[in-house]
C-alpha positions as CSV (number, residue, x, y, z in Angstrom):
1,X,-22.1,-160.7,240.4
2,X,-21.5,-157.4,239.2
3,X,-22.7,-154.5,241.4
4,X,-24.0,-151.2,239.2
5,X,-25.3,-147.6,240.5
6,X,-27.5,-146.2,238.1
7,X,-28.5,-142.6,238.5
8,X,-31.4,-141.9,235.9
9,X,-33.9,-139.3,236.2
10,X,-36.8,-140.5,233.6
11,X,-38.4,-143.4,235.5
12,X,-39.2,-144.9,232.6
13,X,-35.8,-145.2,230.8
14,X,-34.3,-145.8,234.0
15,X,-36.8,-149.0,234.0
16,X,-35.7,-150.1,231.1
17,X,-32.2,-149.8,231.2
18,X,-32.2,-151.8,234.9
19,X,-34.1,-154.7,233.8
20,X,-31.5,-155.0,230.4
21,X,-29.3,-155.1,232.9
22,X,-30.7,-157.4,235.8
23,X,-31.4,-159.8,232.7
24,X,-27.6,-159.8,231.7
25,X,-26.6,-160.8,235.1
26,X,-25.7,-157.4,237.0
27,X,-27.1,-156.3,240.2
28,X,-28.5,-153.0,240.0
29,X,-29.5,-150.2,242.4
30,X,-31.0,-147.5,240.8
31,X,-31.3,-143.5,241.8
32,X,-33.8,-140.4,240.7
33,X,-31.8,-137.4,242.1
34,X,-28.0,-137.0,242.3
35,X,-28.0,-136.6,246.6
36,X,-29.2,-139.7,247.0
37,X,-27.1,-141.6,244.7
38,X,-24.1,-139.9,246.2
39,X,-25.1,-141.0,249.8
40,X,-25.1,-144.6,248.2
41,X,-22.0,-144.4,246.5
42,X,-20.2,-143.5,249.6
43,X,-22.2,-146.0,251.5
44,X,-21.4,-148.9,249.8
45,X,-19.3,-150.3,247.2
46,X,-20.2,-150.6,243.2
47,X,-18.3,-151.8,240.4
48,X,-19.3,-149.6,238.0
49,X,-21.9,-146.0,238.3
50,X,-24.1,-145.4,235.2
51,X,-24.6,-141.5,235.6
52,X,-26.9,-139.3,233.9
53,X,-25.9,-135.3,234.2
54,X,-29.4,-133.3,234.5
55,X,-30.5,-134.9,237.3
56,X,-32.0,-132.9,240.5
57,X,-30.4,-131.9,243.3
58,X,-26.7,-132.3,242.2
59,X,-25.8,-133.0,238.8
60,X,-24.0,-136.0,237.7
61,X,-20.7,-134.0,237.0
62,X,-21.1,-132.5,240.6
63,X,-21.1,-136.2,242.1
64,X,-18.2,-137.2,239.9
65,X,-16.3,-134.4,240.7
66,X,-16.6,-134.8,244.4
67,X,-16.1,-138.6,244.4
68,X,-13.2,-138.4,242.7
69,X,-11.9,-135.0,244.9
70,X,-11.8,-138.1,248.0
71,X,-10.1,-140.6,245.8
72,X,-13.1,-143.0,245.1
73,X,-12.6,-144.4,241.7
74,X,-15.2,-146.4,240.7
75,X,-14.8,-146.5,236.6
76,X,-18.1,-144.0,236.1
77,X,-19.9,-144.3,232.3
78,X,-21.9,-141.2,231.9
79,X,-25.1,-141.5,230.2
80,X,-26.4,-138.0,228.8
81,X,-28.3,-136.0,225.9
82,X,-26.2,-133.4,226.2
83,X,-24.4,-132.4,222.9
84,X,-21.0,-130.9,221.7
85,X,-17.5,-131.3,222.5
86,X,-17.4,-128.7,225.7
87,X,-19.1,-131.4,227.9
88,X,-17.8,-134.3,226.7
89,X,-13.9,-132.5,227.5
90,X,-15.8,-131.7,230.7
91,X,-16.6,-135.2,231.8
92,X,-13.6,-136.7,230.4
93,X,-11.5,-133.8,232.5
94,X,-13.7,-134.7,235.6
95,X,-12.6,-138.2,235.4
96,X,-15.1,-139.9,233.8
97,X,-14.0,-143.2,231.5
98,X,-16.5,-143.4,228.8
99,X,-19.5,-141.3,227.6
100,X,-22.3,-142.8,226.2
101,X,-24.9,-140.4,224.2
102,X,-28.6,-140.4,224.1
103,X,-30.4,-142.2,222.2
104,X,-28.1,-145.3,222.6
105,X,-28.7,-148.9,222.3
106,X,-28.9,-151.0,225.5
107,X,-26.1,-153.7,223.8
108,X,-23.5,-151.3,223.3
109,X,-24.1,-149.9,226.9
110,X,-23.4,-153.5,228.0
111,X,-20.5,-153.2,225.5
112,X,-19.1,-150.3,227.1
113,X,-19.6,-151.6,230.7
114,X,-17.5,-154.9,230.0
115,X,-15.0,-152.9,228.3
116,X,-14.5,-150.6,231.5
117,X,-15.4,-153.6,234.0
118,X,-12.3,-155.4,232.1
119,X,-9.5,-152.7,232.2
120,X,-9.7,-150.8,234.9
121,X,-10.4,-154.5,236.8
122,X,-11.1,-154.1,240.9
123,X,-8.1,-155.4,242.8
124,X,-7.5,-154.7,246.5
125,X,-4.0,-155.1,246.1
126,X,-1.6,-156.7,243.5
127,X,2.2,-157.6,243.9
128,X,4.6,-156.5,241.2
129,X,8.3,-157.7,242.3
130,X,8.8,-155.8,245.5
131,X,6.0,-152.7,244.8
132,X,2.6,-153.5,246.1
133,X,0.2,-152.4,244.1
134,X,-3.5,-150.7,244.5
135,X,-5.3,-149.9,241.7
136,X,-8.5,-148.3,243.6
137,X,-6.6,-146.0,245.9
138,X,-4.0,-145.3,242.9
139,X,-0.5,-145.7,244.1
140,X,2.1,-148.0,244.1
141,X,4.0,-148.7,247.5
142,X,7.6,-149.8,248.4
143,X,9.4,-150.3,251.7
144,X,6.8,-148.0,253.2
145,X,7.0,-145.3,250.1
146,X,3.9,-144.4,248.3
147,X,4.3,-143.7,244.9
148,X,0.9,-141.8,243.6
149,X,-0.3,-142.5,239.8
150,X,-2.6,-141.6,237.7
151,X,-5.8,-142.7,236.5
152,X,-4.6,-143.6,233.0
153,X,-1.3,-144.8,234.6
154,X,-3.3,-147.2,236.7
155,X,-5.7,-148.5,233.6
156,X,-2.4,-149.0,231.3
157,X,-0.5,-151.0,234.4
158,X,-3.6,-153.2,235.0
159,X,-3.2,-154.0,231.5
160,X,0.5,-154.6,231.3
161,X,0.0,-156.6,234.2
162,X,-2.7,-159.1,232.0
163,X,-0.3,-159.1,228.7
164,X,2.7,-159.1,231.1
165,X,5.6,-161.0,229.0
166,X,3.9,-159.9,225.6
167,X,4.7,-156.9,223.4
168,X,1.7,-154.3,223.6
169,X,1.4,-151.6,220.7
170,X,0.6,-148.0,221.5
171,X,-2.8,-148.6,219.2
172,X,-3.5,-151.7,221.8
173,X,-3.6,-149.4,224.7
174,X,-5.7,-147.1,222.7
175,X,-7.9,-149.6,221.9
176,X,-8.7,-151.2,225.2
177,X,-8.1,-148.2,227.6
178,X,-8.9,-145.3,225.9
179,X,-13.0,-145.2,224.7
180,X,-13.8,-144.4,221.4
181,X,-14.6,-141.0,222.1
182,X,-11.1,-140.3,223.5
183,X,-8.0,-139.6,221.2
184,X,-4.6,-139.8,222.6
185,X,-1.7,-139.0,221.3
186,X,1.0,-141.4,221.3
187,X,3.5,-138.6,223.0
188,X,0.6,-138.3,226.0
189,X,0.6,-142.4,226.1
190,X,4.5,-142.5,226.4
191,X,4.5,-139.8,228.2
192,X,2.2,-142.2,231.0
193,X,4.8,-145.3,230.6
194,X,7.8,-143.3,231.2
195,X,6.2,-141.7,234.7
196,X,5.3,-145.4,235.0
197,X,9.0,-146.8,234.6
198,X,10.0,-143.9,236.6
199,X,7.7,-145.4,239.4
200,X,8.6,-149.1,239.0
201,X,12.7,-148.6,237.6
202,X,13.6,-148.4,233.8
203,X,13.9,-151.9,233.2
204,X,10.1,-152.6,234.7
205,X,8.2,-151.5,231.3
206,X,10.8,-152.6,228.5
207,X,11.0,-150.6,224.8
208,X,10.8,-153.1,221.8
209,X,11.7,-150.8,219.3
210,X,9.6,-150.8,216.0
211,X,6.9,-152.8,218.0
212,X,5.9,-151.1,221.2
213,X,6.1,-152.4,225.1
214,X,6.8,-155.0,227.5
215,X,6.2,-155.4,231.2
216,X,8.9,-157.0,232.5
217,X,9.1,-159.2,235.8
218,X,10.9,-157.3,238.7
């Protein structure tokens, strides 16, 4: 079962969300003010945290910001009514993975959670040839060697490692890493596979020219 933090200010919309959620199978522990929801997030471990902004105490881009500062990350999903592009590049920038406006209806946040819940995946450690790999701390690792990445670099490996031997597009990626909200180009998603063959050796992530990219086995 799927563990959620939800850090909701208005009791009643916080009420409803968890029981939409308790009924689709997750378990969920749920938060009024951003100090205490922090306290649990570094108490205990959650799959996914559901985080409003204007919440009292410290706000929801505070928490993020300090979680990931000390390397937790937990995909986050923030949950606002706040408007315009300036905190939506703000939450993106702070290392959130999707953003999910107000009023909104309770399927697509489900939506959105298996989305995130599916890429970014929670793997103590994966092996690819001779690197070990760990997608929550963020860093590859060979003959004693750490090799830091990216949080996009992580996503985009944890997908080539579930198509691994199949050709994925650049508008694949897009579509199952990126939210809607995002836009990348495709010179910032090449730009994350070459750092990413830099880290593993040219021949790891393979160019199929015309069609896009192949994870090769090491």
């Amino acid at each position: 079962m799927k563990k959620l933090l939800l850090l909701e200010d208005d009791l009643v919309l916080q009420e409803i969300i968890e029981e939409h959620l308790l009924e689709q199978g997750y378990e969920v522990d749920c938060y009024l003010n951003g100090s205490a929801a922090l306290d649990a997030a570094l108490a205990r471990r959650y799959d996914m945290l559901l985080l409003d902004v204007n919440v009292p105490e410290i706000d929801g881009f505070e928490m993020l910001g300090y979680l990931r500062e000390i390397k937790n990350n937990t995909p986050v999903i923030f949950i606002t009514s706040l408007i315009g592009i300036k905190s939506l590049q703000k939450g993106f920038e702070l290392g959130a993975n999707d953003y999910l406006k107000k009023p909104f209806e309770l399927a697509e946040l489900c939506v959105r959670i298996e989305h995130q819940l599916h890429v970014f995946g929670k793997a103590e450690e994966l092996t690819i040839g001779p690197f070990h790999f760990y997608p929550d701390d963020q860093y590859l690792k060979k003959d004693e060697i750490k090799i830091l990445l990216k949080q996009k670099e992580v996503q985009i490996l944890l997908y080539f490692l579930r198509r691994e031997g199949s050709i994925v597009s650049l508008d694949e990626l897009i579509e199952n890493v990126w939210s809607r909200e995002q836009f990348p180009t495709y010179a910032t998603i090449r730009t994350y596979i070459k750092n990413l063959r830099k880290a593993l050796g040219s021949k790891a992530i393979e160019n199929i020219k015309g069609s896009g990219y192949r994870l090769n086995k090491l």
